[in-house]
N, C-alpha and C positions, 0 to 999 in steps of 0.2 A: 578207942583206937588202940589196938596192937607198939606196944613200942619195943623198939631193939636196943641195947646199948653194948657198946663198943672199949676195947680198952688196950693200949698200945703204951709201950714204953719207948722212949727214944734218948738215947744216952751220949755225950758229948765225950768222946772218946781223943779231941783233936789236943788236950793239954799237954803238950810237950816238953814240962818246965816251965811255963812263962805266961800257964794264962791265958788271957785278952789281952795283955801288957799292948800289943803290938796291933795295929791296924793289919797285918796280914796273918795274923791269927789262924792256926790249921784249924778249919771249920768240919773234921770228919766225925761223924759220927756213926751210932746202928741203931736200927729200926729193929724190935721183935712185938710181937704180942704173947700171951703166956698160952702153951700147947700147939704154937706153927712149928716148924721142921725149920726153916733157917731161919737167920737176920738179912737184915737188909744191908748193905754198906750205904751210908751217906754221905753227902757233902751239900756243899752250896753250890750252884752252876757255876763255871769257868769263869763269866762274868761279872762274879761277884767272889776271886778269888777263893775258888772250889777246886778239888780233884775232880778233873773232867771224866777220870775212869771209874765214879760211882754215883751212883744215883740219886737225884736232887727233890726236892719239891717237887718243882716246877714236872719234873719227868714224871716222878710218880703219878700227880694228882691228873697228868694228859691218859697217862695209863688206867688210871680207874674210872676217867668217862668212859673210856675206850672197852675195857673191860666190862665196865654194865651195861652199855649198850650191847654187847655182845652177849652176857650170859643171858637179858631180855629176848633180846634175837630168837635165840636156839630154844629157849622155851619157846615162844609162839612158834615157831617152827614145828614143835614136836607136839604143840596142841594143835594144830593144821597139817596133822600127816605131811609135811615136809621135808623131806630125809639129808641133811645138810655133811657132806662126806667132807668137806676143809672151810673153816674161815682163818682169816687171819688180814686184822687191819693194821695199816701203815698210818695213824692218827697223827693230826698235824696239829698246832696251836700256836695264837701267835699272844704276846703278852708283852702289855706297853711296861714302860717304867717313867714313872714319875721323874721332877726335875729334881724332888724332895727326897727323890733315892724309894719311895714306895712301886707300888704296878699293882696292876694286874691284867688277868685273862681278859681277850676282847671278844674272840672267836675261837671256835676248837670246828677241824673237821675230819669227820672219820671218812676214812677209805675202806668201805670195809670189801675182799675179795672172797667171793665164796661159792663154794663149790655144788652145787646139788644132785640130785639122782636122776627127778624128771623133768625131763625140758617145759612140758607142759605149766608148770608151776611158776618157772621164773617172774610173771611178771608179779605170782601171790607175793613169792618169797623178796619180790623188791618192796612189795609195800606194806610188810612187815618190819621194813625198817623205822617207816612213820610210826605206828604203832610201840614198837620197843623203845625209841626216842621219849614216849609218851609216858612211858613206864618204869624208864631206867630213873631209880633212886639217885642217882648222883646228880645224872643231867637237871632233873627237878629241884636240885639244891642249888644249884648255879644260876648266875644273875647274866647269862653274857650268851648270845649264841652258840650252839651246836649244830652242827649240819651234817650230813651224810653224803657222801656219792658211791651208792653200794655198785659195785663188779657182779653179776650172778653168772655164772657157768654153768654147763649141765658136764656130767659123764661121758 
């Protein structure tokens, strides 16, 4: 089997003088990998004493189901002559937390909206979402539901 490997640095930027000293600790940090065009800004969700104005785990990791089911998508699409002119999903997730202060993901669901060229197709290009669900690397990594409720529109 083909394997990929992957490699990312993520750097704790939030040391203000003091550490961890403090149970409200600035938790900011960045995200890059080496050769991307930006970093990421991080923190930890609001909920757990995070800058709300940058991007957490929890948001990222919604975003990269979200995103492989989509880049899955648009390929099967273009291997079925499907001509897809906009997607763009609104992905929802809900994620318990422990009494122990742990969680996790229980369900994720994508909304995905999207646009196509010929009417004729919409019902191929809905159930190329089963398909791309089936396919997306991430979803396959996850132990917790994923679900779809795809929009298709024509021109």
């Amino acid at each position: 089997m083909k394997k990929h490997h992957y490699k990312t640095t993520v750097n704790w930027t939030g040391n203000k003088g003091n550490g961890t000293l403090s149970p409200n600790f600035n938790r900011d940090h960045t995200i890059s990998c080496q050769g991307k065009y930006a970093e990421i800004s991080g923190s930890s969700d609001p909920a757990f004493s995070g800058d709300p104005t940058r991007y957490n785990p929890e948001d990222l990791f919604l975003s990269s189901i979200s995103a492989c089911h989509m880049l899955c998508y648009l390929h099967l699409c273009s291997v079925n002559n499907i001509e897809v002119i906009t997607y763009t999903d609104h992905a929802t997730g809900i994620m318990e937390e422990t009494t122990k202060g742990s969680g996790k993901f229980l369900e994720v669901m994508l909304h995905p909206m999207v646009k196509i060229s010929n009417p004729d197709m919409v019902d191929k290009a809905n159930d190329l979402h089963h398909a791309a669900h089936e396919m997306c690397f991430i979803a396959n990594s996850c132990n917790f539901k994923i679900e779809h409720s795809p929009n298709t529109t024509t021109t």
